[in-house]
py3Dmol code that shows the C-alpha trace and the ligand (Angstrom):
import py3Dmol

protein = """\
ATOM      1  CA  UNK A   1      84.579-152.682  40.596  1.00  0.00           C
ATOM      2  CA  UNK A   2      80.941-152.854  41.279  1.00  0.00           C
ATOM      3  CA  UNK A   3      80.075-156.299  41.784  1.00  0.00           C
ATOM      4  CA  UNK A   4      75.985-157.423  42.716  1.00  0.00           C
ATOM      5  CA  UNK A   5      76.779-156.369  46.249  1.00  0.00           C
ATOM      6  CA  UNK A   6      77.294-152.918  44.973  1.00  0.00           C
ATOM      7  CA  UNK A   7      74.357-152.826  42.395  1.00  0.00           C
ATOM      8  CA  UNK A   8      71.814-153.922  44.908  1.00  0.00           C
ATOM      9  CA  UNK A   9      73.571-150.887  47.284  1.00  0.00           C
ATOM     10  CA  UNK A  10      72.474-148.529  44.510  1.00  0.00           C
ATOM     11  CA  UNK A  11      69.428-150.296  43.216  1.00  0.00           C
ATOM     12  CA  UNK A  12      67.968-149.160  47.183  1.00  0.00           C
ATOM     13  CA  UNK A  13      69.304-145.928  46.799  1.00  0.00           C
ATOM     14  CA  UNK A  14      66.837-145.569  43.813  1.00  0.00           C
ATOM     15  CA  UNK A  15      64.070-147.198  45.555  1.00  0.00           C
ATOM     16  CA  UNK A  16      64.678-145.288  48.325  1.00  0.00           C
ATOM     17  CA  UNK A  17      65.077-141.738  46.620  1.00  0.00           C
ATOM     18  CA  UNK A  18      64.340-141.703  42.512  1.00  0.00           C
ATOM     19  CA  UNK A  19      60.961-142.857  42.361  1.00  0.00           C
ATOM     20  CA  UNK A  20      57.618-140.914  42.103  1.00  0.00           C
ATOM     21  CA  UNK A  21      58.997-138.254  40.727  1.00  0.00           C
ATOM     22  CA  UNK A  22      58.314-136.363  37.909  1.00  0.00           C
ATOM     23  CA  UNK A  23      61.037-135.916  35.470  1.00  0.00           C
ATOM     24  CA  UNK A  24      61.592-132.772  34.256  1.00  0.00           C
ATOM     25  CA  UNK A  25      64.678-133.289  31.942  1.00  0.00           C
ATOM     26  CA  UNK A  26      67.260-136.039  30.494  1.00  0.00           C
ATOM     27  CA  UNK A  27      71.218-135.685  30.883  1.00  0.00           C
ATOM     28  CA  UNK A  28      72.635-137.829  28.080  1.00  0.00           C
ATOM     29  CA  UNK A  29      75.447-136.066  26.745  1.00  0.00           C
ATOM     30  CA  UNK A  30      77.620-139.237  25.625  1.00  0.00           C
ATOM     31  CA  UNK A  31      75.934-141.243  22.480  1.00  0.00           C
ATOM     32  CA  UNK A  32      78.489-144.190  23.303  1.00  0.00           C
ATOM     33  CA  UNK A  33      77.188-144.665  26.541  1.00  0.00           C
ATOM     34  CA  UNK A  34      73.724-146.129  24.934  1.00  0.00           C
ATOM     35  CA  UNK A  35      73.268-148.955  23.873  1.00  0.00           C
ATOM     36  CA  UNK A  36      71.171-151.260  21.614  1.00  0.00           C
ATOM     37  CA  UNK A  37      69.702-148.625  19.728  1.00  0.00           C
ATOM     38  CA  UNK A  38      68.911-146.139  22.660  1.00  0.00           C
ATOM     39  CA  UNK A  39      69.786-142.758  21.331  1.00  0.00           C
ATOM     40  CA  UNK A  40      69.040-139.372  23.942  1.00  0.00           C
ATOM     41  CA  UNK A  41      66.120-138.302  21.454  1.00  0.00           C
ATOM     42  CA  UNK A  42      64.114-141.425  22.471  1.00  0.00           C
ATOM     43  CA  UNK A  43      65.052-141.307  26.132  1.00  0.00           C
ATOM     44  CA  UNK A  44      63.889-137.681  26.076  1.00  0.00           C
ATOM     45  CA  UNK A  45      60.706-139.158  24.853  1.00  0.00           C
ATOM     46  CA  UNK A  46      60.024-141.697  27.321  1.00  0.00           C
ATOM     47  CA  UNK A  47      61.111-139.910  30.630  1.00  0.00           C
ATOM     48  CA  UNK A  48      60.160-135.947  29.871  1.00  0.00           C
ATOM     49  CA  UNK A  49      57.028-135.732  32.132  1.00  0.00           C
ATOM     50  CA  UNK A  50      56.949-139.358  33.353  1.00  0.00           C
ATOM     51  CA  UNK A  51      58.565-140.889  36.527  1.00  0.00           C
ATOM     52  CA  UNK A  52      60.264-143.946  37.718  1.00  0.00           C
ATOM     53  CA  UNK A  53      58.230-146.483  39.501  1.00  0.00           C
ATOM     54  CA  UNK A  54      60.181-148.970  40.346  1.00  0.00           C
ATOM     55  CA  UNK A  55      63.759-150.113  40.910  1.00  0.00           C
ATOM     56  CA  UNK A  56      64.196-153.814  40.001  1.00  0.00           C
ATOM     57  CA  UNK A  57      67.639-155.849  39.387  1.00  0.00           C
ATOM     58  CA  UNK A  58      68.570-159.396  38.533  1.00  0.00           C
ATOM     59  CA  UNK A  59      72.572-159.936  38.825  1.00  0.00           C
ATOM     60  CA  UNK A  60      73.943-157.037  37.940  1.00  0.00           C
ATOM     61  CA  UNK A  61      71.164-155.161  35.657  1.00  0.00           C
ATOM     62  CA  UNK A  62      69.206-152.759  37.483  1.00  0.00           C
ATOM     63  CA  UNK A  63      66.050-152.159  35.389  1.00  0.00           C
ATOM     64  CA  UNK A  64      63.718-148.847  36.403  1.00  0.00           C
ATOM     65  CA  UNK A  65      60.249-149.418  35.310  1.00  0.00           C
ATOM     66  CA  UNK A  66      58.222-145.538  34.224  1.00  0.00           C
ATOM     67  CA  UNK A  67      54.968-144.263  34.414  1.00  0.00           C
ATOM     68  CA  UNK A  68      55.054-144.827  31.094  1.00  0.00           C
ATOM     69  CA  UNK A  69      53.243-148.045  30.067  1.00  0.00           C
ATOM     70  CA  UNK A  70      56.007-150.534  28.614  1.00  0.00           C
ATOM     71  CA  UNK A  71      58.996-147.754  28.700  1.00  0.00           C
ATOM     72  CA  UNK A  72      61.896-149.864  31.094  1.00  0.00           C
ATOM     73  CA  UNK A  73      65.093-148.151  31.550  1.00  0.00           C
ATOM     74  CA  UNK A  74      68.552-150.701  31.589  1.00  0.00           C
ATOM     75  CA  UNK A  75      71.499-149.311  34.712  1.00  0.00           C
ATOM     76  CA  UNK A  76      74.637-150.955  33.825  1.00  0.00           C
ATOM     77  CA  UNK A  77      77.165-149.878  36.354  1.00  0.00           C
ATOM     78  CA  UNK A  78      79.882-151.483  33.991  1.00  0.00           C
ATOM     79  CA  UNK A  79      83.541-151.445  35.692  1.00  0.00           C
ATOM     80  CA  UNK A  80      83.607-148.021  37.494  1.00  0.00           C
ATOM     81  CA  UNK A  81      79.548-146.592  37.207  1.00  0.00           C
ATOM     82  CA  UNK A  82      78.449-144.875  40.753  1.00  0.00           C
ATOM     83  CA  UNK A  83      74.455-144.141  41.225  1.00  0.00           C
ATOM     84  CA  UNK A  84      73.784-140.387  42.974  1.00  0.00           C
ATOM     85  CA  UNK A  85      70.415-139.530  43.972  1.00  0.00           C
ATOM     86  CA  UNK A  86      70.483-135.448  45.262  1.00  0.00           C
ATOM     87  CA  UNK A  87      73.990-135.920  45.968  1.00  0.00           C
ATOM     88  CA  UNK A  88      73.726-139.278  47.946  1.00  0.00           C
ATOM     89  CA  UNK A  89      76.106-141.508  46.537  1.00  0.00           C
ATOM     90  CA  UNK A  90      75.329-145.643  46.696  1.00  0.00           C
ATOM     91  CA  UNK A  91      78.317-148.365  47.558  1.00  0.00           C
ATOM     92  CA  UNK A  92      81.262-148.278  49.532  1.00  0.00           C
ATOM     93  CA  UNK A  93      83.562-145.190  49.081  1.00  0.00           C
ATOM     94  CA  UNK A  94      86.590-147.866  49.446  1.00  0.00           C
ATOM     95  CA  UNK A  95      85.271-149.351  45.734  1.00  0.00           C
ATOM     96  CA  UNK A  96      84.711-146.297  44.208  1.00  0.00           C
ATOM     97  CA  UNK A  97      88.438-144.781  44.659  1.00  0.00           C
ATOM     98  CA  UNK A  98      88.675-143.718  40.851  1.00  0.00           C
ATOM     99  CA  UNK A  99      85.100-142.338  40.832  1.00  0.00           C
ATOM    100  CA  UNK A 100      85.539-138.795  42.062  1.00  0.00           C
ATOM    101  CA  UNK A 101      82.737-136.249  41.658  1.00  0.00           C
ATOM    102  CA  UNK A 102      83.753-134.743  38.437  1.00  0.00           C
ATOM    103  CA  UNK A 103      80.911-133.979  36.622  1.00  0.00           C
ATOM    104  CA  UNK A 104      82.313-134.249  32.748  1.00  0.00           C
ATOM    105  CA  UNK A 105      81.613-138.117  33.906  1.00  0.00           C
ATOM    106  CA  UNK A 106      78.100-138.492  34.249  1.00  0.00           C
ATOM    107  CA  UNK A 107      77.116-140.091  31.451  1.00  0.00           C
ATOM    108  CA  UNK A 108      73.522-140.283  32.091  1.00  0.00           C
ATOM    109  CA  UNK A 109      70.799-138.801  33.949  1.00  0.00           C
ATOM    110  CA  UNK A 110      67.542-137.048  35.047  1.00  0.00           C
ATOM    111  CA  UNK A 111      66.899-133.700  36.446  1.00  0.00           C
ATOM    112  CA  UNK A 112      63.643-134.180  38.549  1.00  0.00           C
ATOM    113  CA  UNK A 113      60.717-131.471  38.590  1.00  0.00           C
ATOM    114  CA  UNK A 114      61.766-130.825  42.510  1.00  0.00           C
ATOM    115  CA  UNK A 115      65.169-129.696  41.457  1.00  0.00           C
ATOM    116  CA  UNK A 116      66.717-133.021  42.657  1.00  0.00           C
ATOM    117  CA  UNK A 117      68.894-135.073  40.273  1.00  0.00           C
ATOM    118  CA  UNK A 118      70.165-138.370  39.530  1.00  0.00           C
ATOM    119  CA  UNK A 119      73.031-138.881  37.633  1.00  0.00           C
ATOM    120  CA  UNK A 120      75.161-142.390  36.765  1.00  0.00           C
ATOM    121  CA  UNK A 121      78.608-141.011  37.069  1.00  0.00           C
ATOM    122  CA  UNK A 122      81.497-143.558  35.635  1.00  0.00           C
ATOM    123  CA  UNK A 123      85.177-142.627  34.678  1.00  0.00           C
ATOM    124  CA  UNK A 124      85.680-145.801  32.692  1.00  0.00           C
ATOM    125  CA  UNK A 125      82.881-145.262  31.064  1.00  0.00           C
ATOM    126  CA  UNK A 126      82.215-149.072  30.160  1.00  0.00           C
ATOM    127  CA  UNK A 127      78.634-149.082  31.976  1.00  0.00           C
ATOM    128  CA  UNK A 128      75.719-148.121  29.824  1.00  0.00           C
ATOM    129  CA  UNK A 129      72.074-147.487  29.773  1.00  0.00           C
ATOM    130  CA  UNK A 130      69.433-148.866  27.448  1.00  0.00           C
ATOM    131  CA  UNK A 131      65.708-148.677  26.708  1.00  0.00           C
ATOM    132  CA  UNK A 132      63.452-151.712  27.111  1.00  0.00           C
ATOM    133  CA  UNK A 133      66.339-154.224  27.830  1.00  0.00           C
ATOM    134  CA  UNK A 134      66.151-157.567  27.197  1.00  0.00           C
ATOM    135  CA  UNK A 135      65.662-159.350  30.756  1.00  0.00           C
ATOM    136  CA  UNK A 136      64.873-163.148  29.904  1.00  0.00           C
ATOM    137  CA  UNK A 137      68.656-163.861  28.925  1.00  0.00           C
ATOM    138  CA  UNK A 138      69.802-163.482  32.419  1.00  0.00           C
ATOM    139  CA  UNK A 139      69.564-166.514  34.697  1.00  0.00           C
ATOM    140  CA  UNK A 140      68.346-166.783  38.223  1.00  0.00           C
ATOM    141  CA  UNK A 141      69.964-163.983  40.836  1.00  0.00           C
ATOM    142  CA  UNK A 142      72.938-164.923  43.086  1.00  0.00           C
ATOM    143  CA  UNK A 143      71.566-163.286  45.970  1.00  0.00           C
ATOM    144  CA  UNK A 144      68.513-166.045  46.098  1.00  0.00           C
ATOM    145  CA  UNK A 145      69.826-168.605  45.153  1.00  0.00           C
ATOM    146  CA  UNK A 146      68.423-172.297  45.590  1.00  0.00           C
ATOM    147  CA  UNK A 147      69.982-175.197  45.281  1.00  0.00           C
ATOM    148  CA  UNK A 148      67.617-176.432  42.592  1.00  0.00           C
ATOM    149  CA  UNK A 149      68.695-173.446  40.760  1.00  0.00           C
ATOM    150  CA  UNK A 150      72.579-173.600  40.829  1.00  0.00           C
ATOM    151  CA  UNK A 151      72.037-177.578  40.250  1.00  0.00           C
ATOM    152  CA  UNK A 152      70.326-176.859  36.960  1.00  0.00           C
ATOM    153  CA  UNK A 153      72.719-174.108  36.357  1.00  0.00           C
ATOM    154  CA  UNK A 154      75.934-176.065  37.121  1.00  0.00           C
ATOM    155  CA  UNK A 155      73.926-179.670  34.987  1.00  0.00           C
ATOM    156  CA  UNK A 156      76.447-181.199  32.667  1.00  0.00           C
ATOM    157  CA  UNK A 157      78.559-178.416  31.448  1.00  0.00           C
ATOM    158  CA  UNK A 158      81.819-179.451  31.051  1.00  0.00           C
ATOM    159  CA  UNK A 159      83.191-175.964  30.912  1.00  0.00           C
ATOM    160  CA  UNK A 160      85.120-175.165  34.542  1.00  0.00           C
ATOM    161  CA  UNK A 161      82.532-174.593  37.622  1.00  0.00           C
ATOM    162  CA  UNK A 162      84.403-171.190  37.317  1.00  0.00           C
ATOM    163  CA  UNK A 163      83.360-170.311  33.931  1.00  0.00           C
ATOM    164  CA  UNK A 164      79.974-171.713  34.524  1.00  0.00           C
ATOM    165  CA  UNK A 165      79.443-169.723  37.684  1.00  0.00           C
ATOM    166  CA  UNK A 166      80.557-166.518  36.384  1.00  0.00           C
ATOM    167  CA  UNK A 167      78.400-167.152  33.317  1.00  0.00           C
ATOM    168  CA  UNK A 168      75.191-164.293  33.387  1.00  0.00           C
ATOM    169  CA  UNK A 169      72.919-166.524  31.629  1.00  0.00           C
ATOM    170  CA  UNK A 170      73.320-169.413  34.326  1.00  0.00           C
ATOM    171  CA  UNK A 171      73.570-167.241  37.217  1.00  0.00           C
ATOM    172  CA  UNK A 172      72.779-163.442  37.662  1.00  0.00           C
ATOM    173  CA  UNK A 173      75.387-161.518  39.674  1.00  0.00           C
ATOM    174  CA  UNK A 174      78.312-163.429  40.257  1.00  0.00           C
ATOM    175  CA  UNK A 175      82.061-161.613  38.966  1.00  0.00           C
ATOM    176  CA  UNK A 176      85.180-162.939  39.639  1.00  0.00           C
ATOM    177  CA  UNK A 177      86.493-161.836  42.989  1.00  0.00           C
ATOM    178  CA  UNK A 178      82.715-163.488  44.223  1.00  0.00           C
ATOM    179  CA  UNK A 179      83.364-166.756  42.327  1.00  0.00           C
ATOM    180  CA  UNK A 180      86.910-166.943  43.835  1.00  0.00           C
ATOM    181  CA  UNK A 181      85.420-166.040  47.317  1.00  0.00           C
ATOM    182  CA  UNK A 182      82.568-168.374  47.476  1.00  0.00           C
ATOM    183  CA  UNK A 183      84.775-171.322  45.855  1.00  0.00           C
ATOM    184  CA  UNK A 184      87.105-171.300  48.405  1.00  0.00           C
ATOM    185  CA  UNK A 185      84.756-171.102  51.240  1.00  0.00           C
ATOM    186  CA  UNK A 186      83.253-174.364  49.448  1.00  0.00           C
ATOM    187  CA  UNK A 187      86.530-176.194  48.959  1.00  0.00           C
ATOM    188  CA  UNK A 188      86.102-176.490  45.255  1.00  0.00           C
ATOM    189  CA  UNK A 189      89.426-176.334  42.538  1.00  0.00           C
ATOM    190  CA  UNK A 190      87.715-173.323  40.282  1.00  0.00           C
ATOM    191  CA  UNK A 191      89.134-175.567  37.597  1.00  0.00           C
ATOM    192  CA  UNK A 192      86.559-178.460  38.333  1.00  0.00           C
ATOM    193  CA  UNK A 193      84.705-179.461  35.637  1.00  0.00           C
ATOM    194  CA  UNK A 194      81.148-178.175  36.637  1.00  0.00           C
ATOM    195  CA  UNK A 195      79.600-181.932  35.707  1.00  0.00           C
ATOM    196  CA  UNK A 196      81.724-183.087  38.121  1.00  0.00           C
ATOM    197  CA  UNK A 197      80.633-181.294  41.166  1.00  0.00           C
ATOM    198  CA  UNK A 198      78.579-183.522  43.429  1.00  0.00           C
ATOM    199  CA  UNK A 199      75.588-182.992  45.262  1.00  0.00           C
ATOM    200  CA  UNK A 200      76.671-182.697  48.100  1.00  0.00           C
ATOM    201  CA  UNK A 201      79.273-179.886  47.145  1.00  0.00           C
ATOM    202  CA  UNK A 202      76.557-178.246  45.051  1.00  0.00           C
ATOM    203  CA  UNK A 203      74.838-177.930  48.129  1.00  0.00           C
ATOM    204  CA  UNK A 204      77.400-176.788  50.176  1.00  0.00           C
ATOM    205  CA  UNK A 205      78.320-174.366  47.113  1.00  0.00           C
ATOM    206  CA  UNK A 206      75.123-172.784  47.270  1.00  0.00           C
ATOM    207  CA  UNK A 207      75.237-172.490  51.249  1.00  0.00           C
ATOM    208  CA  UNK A 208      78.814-170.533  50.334  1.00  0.00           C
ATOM    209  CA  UNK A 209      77.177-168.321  48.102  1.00  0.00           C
ATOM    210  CA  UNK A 210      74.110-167.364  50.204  1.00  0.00           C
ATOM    211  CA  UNK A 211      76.403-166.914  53.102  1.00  0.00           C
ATOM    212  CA  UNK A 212      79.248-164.954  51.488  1.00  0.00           C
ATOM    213  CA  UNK A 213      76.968-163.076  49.829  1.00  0.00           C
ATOM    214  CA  UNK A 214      74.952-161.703  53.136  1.00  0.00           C
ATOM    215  CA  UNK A 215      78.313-161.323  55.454  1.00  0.00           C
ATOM    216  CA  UNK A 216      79.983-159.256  52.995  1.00  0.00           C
ATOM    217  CA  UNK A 217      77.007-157.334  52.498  1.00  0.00           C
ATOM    218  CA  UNK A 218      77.190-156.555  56.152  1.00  0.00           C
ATOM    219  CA  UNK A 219      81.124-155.810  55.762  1.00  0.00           C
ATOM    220  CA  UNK A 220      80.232-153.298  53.272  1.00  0.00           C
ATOM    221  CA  UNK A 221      80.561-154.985  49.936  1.00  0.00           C
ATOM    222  CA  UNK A 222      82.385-157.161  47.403  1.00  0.00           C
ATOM    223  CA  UNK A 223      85.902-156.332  48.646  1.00  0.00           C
ATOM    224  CA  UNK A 224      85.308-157.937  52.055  1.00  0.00           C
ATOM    225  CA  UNK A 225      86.127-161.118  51.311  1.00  0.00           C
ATOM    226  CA  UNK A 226      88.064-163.636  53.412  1.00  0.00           C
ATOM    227  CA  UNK A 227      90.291-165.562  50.535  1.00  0.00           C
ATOM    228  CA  UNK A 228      93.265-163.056  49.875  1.00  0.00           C
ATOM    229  CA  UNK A 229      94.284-162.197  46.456  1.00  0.00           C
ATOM    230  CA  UNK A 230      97.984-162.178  47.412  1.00  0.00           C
ATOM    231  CA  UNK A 231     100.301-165.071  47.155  1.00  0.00           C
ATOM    232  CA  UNK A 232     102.609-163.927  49.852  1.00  0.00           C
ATOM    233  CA  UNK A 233      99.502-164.689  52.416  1.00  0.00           C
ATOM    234  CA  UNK A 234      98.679-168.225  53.717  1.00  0.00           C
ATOM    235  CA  UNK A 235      94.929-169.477  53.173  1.00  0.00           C
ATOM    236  CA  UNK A 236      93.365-168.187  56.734  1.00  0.00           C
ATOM    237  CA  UNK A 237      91.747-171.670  56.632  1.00  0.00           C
ATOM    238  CA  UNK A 238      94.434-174.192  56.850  1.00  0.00           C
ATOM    239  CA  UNK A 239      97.461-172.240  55.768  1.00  0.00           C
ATOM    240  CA  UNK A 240      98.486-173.744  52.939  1.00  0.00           C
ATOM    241  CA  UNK A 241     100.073-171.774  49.871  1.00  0.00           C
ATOM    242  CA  UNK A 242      97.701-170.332  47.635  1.00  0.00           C
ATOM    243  CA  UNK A 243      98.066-170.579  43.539  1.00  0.00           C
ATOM    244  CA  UNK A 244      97.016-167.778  41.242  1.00  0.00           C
ATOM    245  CA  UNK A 245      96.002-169.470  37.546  1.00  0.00           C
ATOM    246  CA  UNK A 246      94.164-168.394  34.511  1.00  0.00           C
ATOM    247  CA  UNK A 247      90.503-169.559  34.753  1.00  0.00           C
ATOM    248  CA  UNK A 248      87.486-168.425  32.133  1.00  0.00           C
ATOM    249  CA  UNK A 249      90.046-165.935  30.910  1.00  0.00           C
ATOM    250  CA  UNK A 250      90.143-164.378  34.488  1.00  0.00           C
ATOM    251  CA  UNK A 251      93.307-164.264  37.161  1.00  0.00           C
ATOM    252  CA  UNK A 252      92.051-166.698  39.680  1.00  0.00           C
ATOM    253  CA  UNK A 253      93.027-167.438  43.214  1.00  0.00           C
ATOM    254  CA  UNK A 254      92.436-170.709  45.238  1.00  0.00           C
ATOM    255  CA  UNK A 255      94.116-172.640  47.785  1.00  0.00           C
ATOM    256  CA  UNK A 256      96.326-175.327  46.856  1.00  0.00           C
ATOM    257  CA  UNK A 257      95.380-177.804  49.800  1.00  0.00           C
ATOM    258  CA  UNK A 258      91.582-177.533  50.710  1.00  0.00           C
ATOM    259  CA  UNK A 259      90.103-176.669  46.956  1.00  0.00           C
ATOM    260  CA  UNK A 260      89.816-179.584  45.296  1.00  0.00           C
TER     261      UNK A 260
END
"""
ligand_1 = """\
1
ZN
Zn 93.155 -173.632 52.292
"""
view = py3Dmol.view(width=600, height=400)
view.addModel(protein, "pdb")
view.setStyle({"model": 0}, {"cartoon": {"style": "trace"}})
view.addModel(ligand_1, "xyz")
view.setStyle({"model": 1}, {"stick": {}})
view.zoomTo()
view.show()
């Protein structure tokens, strides 16, 4: 599943390849697929004759700004949604086993004036793509991270750091396998209440998340990680049995003797 490792991967494939030029027509065969009043007629509208200008995200929302004064174009990859630019497809194959190139699943696109295309191609069909999304509900991104900002993100919430960390309007980007990952590299129970997280493991917290973040970038994305998701493995760190719970309504691993 494309987590912010992955939508940054194909956020630089459209900086890299989609912008500058001059869209020519718009591939939006599946109504579903947009959302918050976006229908194809009004895509059509915007894009026919423009281009795309930039390629911006915060967590996982990709936003491509036009050539069109005030026209903004939301990417959401959702569960299974794979950017191609001219055949040049973003993220790690290894993440993207379901998404084959069958072309009945692209459920949006643009054919540029060059001939080229880009196309969001997703099986599950739970990404989508909106006009003029809203982008001040989404809180600072993951991949920046200061400790300032998760402190006033984690505050006095007495929901679990879990849920509070995986929460898009406190912080931009993180999913579950990344909140698992970067908890354990902490030390932290996932079930901690977030008020109760001290400063000092709020700082080493954030130091988890910056670093987890950039070596499994370098791995090759979100499915890198060192905590295994398999009870019959020890916890590489100290070898203790690992414990699989329920946690913000998501399956949750964490070590039983060094989280806590
Ligand atoms: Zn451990």
């Amino acid at each position: 599943m494309p987590e912010i490792l992955e939508v940054e991967a194909a956020r630089q494939v459209l900086a890299a390849c989609a912008l500058d030029r001059e869209i020519a027509r718009v591939h939006a065969p599946d109504a579903w697929f947009l959302k918050r009043g976006t229908t194809a007629a009004a895509l059509r509208h915007a894009l026919v004759g423009a281009s795309f200008t930039a390629a911006r995200r915060t967590g996982k929302q990709i936003v491509l700004d036009t050539s069109t004064p005030s026209v903004r174009i939301g990417v959401h990859l959702g569960m299974s949604g794979r950017v191609i630019v001219d055949g040049t497809e973003a993220g790690d194959p290894l993440v993207y086993a379901s998404n084959r190139a069958v072309s009945k699943w692209h459920r949006f696109g643009v054919h540029f004036a060059d001939g080229g295309t880009f196309m969001l191609r997703d099986p599950r069909r739970l990404g989508a793509i909106e006009l003029d999304p809203d982008e001040s509900r989404l809180g600072p991104d993951a991949l920046t991270l200061t400790v300032r900002q998760l402190d006033a993100a984690l505050g006095t919430s007495t929901a679990p750091v879990k849920a509070v960390l995986m929460d898009q309007h406190r912080i931009a980007g993180l999913g579950n396998l990344l909140v698992d990952e970067v908890l354990w590299r902490a030390g932290i129970d996932p079930a901690r209440l977030a008020a109760d997280v001290t400063a000092d493991e709020r700082r080493t917290l954030q130091r988890a998340i910056r670093t987890a973040l950039r070596v499994m970038t370098k791995r090759g994305g979100s499915h890198t990680g060192d905590l295994p998701r398999d009870l019959d493995v020890p916890c590489p760190r100290d070898g203790g049995a690992l414990e699989r719970r329920r946690i913000a309504g998501r399956t949750t691993f964490s070590c039983r003797v060094h989280q806590r």
